[in-house]
C-alpha positions as protocol buffer text, in pm:
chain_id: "A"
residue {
  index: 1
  type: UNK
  ca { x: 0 y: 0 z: 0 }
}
residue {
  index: 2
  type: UNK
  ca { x: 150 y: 364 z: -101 }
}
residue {
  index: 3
  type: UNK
  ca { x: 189 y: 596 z: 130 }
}
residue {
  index: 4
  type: UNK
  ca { x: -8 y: 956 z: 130 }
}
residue {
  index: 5
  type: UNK
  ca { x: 143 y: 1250 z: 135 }
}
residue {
  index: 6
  type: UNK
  ca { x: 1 y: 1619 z: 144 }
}
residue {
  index: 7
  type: UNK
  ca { x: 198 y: 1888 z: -30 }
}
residue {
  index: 8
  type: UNK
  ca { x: 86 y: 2239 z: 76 }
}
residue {
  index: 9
  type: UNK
  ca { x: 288 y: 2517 z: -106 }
}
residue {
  index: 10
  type: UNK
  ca { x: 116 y: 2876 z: -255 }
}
residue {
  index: 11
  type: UNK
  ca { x: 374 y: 2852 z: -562 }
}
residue {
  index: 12
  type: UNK
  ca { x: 222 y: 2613 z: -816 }
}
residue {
  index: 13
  type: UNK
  ca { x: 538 y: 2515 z: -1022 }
}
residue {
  index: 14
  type: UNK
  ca { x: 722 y: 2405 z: -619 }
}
residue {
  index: 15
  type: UNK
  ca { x: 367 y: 2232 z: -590 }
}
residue {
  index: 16
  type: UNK
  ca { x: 404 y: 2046 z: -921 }
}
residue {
  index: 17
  type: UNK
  ca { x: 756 y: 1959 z: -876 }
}
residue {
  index: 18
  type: UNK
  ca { x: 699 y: 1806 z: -511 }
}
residue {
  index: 19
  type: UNK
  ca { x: 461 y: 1589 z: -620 }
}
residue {
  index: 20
  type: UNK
  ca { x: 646 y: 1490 z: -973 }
}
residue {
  index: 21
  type: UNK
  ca { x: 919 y: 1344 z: -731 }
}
residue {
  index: 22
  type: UNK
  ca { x: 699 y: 1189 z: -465 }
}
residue {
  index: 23
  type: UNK
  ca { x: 489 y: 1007 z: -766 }
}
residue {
  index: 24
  type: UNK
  ca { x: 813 y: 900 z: -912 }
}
residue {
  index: 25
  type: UNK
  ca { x: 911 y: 790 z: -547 }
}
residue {
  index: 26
  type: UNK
  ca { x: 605 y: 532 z: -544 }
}
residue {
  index: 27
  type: UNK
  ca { x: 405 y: 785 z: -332 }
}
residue {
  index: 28
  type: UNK
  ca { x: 11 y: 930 z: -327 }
}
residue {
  index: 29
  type: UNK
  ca { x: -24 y: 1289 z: -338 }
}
residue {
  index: 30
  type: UNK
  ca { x: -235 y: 1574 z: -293 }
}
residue {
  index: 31
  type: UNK
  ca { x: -163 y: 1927 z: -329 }
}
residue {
  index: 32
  type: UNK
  ca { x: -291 y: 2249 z: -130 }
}
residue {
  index: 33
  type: UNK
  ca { x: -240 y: 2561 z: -261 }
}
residue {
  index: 34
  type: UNK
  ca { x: -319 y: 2662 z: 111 }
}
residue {
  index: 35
  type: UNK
  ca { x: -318 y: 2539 z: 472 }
}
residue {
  index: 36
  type: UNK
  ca { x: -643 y: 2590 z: 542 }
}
residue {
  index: 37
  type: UNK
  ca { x: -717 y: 2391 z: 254 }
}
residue {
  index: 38
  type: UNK
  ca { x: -465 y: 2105 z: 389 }
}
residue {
  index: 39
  type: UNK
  ca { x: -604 y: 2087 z: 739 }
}
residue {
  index: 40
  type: UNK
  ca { x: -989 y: 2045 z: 551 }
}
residue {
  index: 41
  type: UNK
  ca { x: -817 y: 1766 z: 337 }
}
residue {
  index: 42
  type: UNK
  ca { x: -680 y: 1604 z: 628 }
}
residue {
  index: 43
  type: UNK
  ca { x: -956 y: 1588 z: 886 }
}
residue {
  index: 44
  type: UNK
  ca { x: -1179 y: 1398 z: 596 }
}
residue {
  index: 45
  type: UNK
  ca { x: -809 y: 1179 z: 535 }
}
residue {
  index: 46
  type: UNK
  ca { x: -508 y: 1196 z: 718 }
}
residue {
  index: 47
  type: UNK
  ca { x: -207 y: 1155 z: 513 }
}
residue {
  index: 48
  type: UNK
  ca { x: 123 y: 1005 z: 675 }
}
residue {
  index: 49
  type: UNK
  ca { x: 356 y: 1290 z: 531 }
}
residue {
  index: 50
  type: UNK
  ca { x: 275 y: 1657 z: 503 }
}
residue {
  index: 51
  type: UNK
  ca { x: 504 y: 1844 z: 332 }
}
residue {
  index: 52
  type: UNK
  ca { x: 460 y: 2200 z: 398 }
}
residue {
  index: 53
  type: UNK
  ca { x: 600 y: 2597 z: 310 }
}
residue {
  index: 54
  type: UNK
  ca { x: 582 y: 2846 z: 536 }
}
residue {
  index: 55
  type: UNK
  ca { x: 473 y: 3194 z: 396 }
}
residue {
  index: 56
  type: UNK
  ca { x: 123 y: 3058 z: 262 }
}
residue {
  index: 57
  type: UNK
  ca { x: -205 y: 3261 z: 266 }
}
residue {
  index: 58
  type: UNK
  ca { x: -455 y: 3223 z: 546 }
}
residue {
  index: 59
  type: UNK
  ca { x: -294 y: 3009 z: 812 }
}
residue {
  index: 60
  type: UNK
  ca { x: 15 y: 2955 z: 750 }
}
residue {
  index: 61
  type: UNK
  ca { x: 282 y: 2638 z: 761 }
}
residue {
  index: 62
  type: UNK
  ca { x: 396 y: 2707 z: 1105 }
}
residue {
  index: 63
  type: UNK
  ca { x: 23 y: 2716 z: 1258 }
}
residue {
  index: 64
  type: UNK
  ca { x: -35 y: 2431 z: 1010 }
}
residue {
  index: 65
  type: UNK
  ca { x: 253 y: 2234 z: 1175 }
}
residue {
  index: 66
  type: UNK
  ca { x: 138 y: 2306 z: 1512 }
}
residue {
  index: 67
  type: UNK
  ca { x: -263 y: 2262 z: 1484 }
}
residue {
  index: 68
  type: UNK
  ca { x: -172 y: 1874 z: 1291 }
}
residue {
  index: 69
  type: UNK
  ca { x: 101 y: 1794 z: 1592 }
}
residue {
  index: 70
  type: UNK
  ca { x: -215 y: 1852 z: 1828 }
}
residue {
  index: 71
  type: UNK
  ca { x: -384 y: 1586 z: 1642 }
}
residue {
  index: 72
  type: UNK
  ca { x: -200 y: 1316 z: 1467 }
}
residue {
  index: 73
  type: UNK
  ca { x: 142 y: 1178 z: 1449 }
}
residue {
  index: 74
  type: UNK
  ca { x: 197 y: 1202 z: 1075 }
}
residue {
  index: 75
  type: UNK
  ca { x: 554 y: 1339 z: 1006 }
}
residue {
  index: 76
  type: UNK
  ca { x: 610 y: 1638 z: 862 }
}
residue {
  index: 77
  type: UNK
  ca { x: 885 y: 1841 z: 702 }
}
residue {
  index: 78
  type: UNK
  ca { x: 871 y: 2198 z: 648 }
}
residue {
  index: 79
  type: UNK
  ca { x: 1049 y: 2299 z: 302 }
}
residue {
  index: 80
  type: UNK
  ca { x: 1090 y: 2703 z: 331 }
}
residue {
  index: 81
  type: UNK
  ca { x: 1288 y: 2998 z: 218 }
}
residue {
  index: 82
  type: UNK
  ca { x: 1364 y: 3111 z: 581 }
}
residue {
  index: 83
  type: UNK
  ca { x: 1660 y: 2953 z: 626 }
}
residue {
  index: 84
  type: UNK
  ca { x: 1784 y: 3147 z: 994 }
}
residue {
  index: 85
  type: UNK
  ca { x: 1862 y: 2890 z: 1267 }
}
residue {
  index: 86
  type: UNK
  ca { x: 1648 y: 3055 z: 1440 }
}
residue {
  index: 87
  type: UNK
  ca { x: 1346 y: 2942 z: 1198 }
}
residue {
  index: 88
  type: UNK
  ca { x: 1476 y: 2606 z: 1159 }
}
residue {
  index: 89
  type: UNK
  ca { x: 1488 y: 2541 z: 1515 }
}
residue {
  index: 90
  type: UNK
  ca { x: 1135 y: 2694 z: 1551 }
}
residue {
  index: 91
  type: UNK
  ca { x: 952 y: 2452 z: 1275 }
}
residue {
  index: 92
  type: UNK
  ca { x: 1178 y: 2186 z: 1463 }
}
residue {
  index: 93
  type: UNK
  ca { x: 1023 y: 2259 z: 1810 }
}
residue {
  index: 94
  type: UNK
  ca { x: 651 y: 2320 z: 1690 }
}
residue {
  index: 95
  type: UNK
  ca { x: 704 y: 1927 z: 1627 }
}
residue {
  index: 96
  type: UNK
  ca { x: 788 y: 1883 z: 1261 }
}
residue {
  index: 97
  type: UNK
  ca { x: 1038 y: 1611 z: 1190 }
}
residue {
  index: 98
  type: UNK
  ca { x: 1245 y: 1744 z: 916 }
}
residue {
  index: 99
  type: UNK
  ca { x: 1362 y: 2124 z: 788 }
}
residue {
  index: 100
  type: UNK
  ca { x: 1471 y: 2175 z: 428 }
}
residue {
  index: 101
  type: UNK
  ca { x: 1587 y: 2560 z: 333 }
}
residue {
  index: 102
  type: UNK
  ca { x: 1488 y: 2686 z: -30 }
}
residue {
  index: 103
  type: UNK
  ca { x: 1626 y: 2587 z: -319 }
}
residue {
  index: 104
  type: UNK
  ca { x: 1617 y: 2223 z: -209 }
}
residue {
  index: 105
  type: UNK
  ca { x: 1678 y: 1896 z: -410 }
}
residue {
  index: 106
  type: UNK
  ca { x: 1329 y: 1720 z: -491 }
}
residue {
  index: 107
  type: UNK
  ca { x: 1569 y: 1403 z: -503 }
}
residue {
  index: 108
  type: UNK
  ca { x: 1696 y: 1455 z: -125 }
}
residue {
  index: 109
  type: UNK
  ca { x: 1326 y: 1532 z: 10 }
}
residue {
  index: 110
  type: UNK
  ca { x: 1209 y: 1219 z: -156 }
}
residue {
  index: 111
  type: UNK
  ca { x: 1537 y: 1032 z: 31 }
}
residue {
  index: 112
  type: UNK
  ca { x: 1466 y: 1233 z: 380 }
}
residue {
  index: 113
  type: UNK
  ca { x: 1064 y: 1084 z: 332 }
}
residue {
  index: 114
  type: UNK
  ca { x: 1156 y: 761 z: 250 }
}
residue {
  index: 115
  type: UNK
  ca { x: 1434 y: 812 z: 545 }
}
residue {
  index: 116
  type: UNK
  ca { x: 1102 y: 872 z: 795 }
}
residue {
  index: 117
  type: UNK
  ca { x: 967 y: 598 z: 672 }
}
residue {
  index: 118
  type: UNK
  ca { x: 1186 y: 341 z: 697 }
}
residue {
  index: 119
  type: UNK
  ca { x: 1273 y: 430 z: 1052 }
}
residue {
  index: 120
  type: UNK
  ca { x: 906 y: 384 z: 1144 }
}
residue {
  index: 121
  type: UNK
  ca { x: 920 y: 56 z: 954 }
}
residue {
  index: 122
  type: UNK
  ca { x: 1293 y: -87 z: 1101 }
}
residue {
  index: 123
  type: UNK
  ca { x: 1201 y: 4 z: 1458 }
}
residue {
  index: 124
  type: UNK
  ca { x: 874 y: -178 z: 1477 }
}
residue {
  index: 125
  type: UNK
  ca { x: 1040 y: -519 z: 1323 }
}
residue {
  index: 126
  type: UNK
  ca { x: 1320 y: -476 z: 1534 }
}
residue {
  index: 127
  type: UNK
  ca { x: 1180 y: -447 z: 1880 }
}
residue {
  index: 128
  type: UNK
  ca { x: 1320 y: -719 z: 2084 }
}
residue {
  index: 129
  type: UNK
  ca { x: 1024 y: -680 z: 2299 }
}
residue {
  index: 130
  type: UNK
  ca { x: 714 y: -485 z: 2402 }
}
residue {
  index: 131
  type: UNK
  ca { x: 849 y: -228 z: 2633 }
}
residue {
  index: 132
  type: UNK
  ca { x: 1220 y: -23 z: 2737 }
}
residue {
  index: 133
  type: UNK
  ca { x: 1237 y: 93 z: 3066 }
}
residue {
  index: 134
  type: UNK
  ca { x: 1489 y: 312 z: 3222 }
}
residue {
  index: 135
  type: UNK
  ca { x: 1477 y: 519 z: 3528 }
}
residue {
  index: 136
  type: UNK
  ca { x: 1082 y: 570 z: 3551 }
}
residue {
  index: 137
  type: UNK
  ca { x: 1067 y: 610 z: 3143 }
}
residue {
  index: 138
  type: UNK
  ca { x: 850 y: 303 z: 2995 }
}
residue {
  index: 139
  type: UNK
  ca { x: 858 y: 298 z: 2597 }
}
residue {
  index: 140
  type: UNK
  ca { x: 586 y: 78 z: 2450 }
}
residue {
  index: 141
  type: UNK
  ca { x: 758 y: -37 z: 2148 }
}
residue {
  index: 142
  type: UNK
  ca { x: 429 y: -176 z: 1937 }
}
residue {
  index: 143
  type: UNK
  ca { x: 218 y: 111 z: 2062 }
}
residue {
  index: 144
  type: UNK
  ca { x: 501 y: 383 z: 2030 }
}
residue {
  index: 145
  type: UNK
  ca { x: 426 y: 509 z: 2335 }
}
residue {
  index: 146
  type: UNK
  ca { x: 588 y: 665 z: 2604 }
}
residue {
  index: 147
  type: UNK
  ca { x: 537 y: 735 z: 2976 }
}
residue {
  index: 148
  type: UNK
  ca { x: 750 y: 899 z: 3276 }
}
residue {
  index: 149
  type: UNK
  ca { x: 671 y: 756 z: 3628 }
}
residue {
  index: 150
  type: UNK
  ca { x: 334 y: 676 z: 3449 }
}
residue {
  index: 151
  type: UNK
  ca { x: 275 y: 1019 z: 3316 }
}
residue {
  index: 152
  type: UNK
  ca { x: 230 y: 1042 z: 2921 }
}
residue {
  index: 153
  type: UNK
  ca { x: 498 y: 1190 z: 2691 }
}
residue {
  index: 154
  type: UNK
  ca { x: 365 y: 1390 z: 2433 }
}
residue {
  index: 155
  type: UNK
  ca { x: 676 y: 1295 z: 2169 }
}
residue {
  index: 156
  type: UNK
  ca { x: 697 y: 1339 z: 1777 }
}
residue {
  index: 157
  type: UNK
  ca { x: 786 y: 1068 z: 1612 }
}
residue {
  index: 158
  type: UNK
  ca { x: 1152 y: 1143 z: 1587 }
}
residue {
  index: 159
  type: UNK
  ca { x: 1152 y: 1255 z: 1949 }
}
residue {
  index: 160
  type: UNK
  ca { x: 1029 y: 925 z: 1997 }
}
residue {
  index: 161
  type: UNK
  ca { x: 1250 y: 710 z: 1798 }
}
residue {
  index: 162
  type: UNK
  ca { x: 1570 y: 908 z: 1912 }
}
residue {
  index: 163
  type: UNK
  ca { x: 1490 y: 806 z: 2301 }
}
residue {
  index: 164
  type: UNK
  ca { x: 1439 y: 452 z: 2209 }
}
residue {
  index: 165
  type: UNK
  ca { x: 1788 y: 476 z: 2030 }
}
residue {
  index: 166
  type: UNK
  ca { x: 1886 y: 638 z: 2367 }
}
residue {
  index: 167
  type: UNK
  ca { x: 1739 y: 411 z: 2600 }
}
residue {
  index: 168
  type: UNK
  ca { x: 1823 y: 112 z: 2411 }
}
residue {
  index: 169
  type: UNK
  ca { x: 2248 y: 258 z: 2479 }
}
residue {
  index: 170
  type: UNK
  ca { x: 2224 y: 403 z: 2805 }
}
residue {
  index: 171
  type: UNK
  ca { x: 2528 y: 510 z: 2981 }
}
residue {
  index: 172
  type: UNK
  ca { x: 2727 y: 488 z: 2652 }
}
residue {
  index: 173
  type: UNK
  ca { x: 2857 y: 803 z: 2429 }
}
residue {
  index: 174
  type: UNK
  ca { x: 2652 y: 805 z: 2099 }
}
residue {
  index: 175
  type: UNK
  ca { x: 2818 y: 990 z: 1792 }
}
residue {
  index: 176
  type: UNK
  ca { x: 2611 y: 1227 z: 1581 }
}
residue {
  index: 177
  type: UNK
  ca { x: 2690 y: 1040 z: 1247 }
}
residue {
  index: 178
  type: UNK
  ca { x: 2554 y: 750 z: 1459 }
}
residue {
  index: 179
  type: UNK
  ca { x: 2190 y: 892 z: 1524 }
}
residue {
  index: 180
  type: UNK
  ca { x: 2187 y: 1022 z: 1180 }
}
residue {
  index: 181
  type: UNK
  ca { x: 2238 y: 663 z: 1060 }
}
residue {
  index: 182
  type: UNK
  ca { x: 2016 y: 462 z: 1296 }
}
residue {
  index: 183
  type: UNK
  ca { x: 1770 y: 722 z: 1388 }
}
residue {
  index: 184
  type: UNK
  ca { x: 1729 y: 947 z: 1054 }
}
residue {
  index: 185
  type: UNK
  ca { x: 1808 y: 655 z: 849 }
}
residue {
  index: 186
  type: UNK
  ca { x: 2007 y: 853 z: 658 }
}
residue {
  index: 187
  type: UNK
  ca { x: 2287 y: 626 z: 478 }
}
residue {
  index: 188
  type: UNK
  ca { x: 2682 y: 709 z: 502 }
}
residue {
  index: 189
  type: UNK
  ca { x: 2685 y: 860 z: 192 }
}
residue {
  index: 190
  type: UNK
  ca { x: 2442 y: 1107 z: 278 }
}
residue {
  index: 191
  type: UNK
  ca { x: 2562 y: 1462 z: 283 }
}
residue {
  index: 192
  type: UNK
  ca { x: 2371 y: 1583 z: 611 }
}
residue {
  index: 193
  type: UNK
  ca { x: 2476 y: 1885 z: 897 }
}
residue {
  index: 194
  type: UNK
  ca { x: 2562 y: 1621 z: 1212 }
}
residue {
  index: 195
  type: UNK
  ca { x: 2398 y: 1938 z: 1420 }
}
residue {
  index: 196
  type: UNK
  ca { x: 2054 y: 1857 z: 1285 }
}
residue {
  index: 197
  type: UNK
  ca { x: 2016 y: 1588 z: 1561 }
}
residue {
  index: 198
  type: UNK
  ca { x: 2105 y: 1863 z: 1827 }
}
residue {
  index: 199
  type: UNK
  ca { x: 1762 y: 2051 z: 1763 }
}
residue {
  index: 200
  type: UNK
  ca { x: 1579 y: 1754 z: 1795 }
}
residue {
  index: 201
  type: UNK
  ca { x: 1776 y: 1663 z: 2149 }
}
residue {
  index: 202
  type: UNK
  ca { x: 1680 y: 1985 z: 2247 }
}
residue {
  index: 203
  type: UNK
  ca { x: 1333 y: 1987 z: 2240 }
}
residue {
  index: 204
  type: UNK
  ca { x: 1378 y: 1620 z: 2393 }
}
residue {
  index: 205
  type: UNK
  ca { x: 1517 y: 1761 z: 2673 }
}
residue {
  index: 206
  type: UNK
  ca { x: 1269 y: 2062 z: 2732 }
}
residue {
  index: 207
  type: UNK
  ca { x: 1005 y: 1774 z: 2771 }
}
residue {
  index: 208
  type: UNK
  ca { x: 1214 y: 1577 z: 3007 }
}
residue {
  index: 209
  type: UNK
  ca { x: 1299 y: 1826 z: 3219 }
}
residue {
  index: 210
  type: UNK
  ca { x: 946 y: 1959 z: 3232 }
}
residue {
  index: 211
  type: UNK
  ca { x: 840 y: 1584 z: 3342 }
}
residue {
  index: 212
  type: UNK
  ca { x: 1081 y: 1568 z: 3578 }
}
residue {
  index: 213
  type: UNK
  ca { x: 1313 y: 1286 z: 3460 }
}
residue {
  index: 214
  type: UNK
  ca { x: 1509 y: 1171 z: 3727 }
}
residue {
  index: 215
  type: UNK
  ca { x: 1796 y: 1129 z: 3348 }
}
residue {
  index: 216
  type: UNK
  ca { x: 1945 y: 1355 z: 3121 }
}
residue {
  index: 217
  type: UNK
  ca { x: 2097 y: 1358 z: 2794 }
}
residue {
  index: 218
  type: UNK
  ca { x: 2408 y: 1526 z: 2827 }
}
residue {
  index: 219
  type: UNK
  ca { x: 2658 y: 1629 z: 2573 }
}
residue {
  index: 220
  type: UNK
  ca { x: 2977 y: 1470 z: 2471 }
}
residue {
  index: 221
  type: UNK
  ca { x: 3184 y: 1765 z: 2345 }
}
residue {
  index: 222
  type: UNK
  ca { x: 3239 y: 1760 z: 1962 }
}
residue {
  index: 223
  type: UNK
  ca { x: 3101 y: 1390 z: 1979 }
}
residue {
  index: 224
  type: UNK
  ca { x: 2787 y: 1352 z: 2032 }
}
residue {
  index: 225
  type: UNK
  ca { x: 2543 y: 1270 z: 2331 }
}
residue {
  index: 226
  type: UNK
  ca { x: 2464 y: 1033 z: 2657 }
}
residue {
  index: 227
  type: UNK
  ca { x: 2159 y: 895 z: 2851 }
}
residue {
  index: 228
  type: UNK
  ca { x: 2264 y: 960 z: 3240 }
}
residue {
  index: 229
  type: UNK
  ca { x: 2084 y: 916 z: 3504 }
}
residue {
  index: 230
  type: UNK
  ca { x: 2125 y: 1217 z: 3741 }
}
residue {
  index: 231
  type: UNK
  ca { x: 2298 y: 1200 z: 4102 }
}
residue {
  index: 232
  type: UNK
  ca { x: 2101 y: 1373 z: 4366 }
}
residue {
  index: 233
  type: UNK
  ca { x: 2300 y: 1717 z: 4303 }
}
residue {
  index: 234
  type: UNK
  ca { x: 2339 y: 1722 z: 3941 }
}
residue {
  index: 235
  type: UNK
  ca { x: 2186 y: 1997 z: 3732 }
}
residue {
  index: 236
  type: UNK
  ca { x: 2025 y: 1956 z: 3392 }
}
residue {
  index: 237
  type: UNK
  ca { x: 2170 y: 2045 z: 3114 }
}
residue {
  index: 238
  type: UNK
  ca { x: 2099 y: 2296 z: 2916 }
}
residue {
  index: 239
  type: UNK
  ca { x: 1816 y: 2284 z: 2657 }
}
């Protein structure tokens, strides 16, 4: 079965060429010259990928992003002309999983979907078993869900994924390139920024912190990260 995405852009040849690649790619499409128009489309039929712009008439991609995180898991990757850290790390922390700057590749879109995808697909046939526990965090590996001292964890699916990856190597340093590879899926020939995983940690953190996690994911400097449990005096880190 073919998986659905929405493409939601107010320029009609970006539009066209979205979905040209995705159809190519084996995908369904639909395109939205709107978000408004999207978030109609999607209450009648969820899709599992929305790809959206920003600057669109009416509500746009940012509000999009935020009002579809309220309801649904579907990924999402924002494709935009602001290209700031600062509005990178914003589209990151309103929950979508992906941020591609204007001009993109269609080609490495297309690889970062099927990326999502295959992440989704490789974690639920390699679960070992139901449930990971560590330090008052249960992950329910066929449900994908996730609770802290029996409180629920509102996580994206990346968010998600990466503290499995976490949980799964506690107490042991974890590269970037490594939780590009077995998180983002993203193959070793992929040209990809190792700091994209350190917006997504960072918004992981904010929600562990505001739980109350008795564990932190600290920072390896100029490696990567680490799942620690915290001593009695310890601060958490920055997020």
């Amino acid at each position: 079965m073919k998986h659905l995405v929405y493409i939601a852009d107010d320029e009609i040849h970006i539009r066209n060429l979205i979905e040209m690649f995705f159809q190519s790619g084996g995908y369904d499409t639909a395109t939205f010259d709107s978000g408004d128009a999207l978030l109609q489309a999607f209450e009648q039929r969820p899709a599992e990928l929305v790809v959206l712009d920003v600057m669109m008439p009416g509500t746009d991609g940012l509000a999009v992003c935020t009002r579809l995180r309220q309801i649904s898991d579907t990924f999402i990757i924002i494709v935009s002309a602001r290209d700031s850290e600062f509005d990178r790390i914003t589209g990151l922390t309103l929950g979508s999983d992906d941020y591609l700057t204007k001009p993109f590749s269609p080609m490495e879109l297309v690889a970062r979907a099927n990326a999502l995808f295959r992440r989704r697909e490789s974690a639920n046939l390699q679960a070992d078993a139901d449930t990971l526990s560590y330090a008052g965090l249960l992950l329910r590996l066929n449900a994908r869900e996730a609770t802290l001292n029996g409180v629920p964890l509102d996580l994206t699916p990346t968010e998600y994924d990466l503290m499995v990856y976490m949980a799964r190597n506690r107490e042991k340093a974890i590269s970037r390139t490594e939780l590009l590879r077995h998180v983002w899926r993203y193959g070793s020939g992929t040209e990809v920024d190792t700091r994209a995983t350190d917006d997504t940690v960072k918004r992981l953190r904010k929600k562990l912190v505001k739980a109350g996690a008795s564990f932190s994911i600290d920072s390896v400097w100029g490696f990567g990260f680490k799942l620690t449990q915290k001593g009695p005096h310890d601060e958490d880190p920055p997020t």
